[in-house]
C-alpha positions, 0 to 999 in steps of 0.5 A: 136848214136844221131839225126842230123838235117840233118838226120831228114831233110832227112827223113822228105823229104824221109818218104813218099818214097814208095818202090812201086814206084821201086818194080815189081808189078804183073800185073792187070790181073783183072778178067782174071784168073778167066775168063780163068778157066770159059770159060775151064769149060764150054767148057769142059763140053760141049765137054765131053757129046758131046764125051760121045754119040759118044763113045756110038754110034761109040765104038770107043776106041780113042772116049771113051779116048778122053770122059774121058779126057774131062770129066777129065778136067770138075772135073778139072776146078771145083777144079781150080774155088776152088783153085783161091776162096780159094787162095784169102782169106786174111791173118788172125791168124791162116795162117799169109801167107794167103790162097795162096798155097791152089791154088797149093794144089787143083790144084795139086788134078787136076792134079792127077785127070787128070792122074787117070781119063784121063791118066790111063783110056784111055791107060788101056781101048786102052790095053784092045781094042787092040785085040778086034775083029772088029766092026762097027764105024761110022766114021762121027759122030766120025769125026764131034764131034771131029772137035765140040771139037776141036773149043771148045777146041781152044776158051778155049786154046785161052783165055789162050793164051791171058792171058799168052802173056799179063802177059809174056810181063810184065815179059819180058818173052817168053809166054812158059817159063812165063807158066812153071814158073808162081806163077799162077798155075790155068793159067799154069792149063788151058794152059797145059790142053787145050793144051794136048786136042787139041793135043789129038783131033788129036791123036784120029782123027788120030786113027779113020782114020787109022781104016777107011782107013785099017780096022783094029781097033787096030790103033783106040785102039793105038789112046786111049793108045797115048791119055793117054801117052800125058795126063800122061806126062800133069799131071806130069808135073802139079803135079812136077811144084805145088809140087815145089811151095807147098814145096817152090819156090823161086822166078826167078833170074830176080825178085829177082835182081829186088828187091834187087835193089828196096831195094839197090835204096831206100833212107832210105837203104845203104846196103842190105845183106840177101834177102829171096823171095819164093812165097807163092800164085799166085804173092804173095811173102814172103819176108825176108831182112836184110838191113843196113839204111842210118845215124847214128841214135840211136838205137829206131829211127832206129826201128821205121824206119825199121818198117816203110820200113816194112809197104810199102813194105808189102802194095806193090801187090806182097808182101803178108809178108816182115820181116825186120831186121837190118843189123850185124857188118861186114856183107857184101852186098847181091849177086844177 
């Protein structure tokens, strides 16, 4: 294969292509995830002292689960503050990929703080209550720090309200399939913690009331062992969804049809045959492509030319590694 001065006049007006210009890019979320997780953690703090005392002062069995739910959900920001510092350290030698899955890593030991801590304890601790002989409970104090909470809680469920509508409508996606299927696992975290604390807020409530209203305290114990139901279903969740991501998850159908026709579009590519997307971070991709490019250039050139195809795509946001080879005889065009 020989150079053609109309191949190099088309490459001389297409090498400063960028692939960025079709190719998805993450959007600029700033320093919201990192917002997001802060606002949880203070919040939560709060809430778990306030629900320690009115454990203490009330014996209310629903009080003592919603306590160590939240002081559940306090460890829990922590290892997420530690999974998005960790997730953003660059590639180097020994990690290639870069940090990006430690982020599933702690958040996974989150969430199984979040069953062990939150879930076990309350339906252990409501068992233990269910046959324990009447006490006296001060409903107004239980009351009032669960309607403190639930302010809190809401202020924090709110912020991450905000960011997953603002991130699903750059996927054009609906905010609670964007949340199950995010690469932002401290951002599902958070949604899915302070979501499961405001139902849990009511599930105590209406435990408390049940109680007052009849007199019997096991309805508050039942309160306890619902609270605990709901937090083991939270975590479990959690737990499948980064178990997924740590042992590889490709990327959605509609992303990858999104850059394989970025790719398809590009003008130094004819043909696109192999195409591997798996997300290694929060909105980092690795990529693998075998692609056919445009002319009949000698071999040497054609490597220089790929390589430099490598080179923007791997300057792209959500690109944290794209390997490149070129296409084989007879191999034929990628499906979406």
């Amino acid at each position: 294969m020989t150079d053609s001065p109309t191949s190099d006049s088309r490459r001389s007006s297409t090498s400063d292509a960028s692939a960025d210009t079709s190719l998805p890019t993450p959007p600029d979320t700033g320093s919201a995830g990192l917002l997001t997780v802060l606002i949880a953690l203070a919040a939560n703090a709060l809430i778990a002292v306030a629900k320690t005392v009115a454990a203490a002062i009330t014996g209310s069995a629903s009080m003592v689960a919603e306590a160590a739910h939240s002081w559940a959900d306090t460890g829990n920001e922590v290892f997420l503050l530690v999974a998005e510092r960790r997730s953003e350290m660059p590639a180097d030698d020994a990690h290639p990929f870069g940090y990006g899955r430690a982020a599933y890593v702690w958040a996974m030991v989150a969430a199984f703080g979040l069953f062990t801590a939150g879930s076990v304890l309350s339906i252990s601790h409501g068992i233990g209550q269910l046959n324990a002989p009447e006490a006296e409970t001060n409903y107004l104090v239980a009351y009032l720090v669960l309607a403190i909470a639930f302010v809190l809680e809401g202020t924090s469920f709110l912020q991450a309200v905000r960011q997953t509508r603002h991130q699903a409508r750059h996927y054009g996606m609906r905010p609670l399939r964007f949340v199950m299927n995010t690469s932002e696992t401290t951002l599902r975290a958070v949604f899915f913690e302070d979501f499961s604390a405001l139902i849990g807020i009511l599930l105590a409530g209406g435990g408390i009331l049940a109680h007052e209203l009849t007199g019997n305290a096991m309805y508050d114990a039942i309160g306890s062992i619902l609270v605990g139901v709901l937090l083991g279903v939270v975590a479990l969740i959690l737990i499948m969804r980064n178990a997924q991501f740590l042992v590889g998850q490709a990327a959605r159908p509609a992303l990858r049809r999104q850059v394989l026709q970025s790719l398809r579009s590009h003008p130094d590519v004819d043909r696109v045959t192999f195409l591997h997307l798996e997300w290694v971070g929060p909105s980092k991709l690795f990529m693998v492509a075998a692609v056919d490019l445009s002319s009949d250039d000698r071999e040497s050139v054609l490597a220089v030319r790929l390589e430099e195809l490598e080179d923007q795509l791997n300057g792209h946001d959500l690109i944290e590694r794209c390997i490149l080879t070129l296409t084989g005889p007879g191999e034929k065009d990628v499906t979406a």
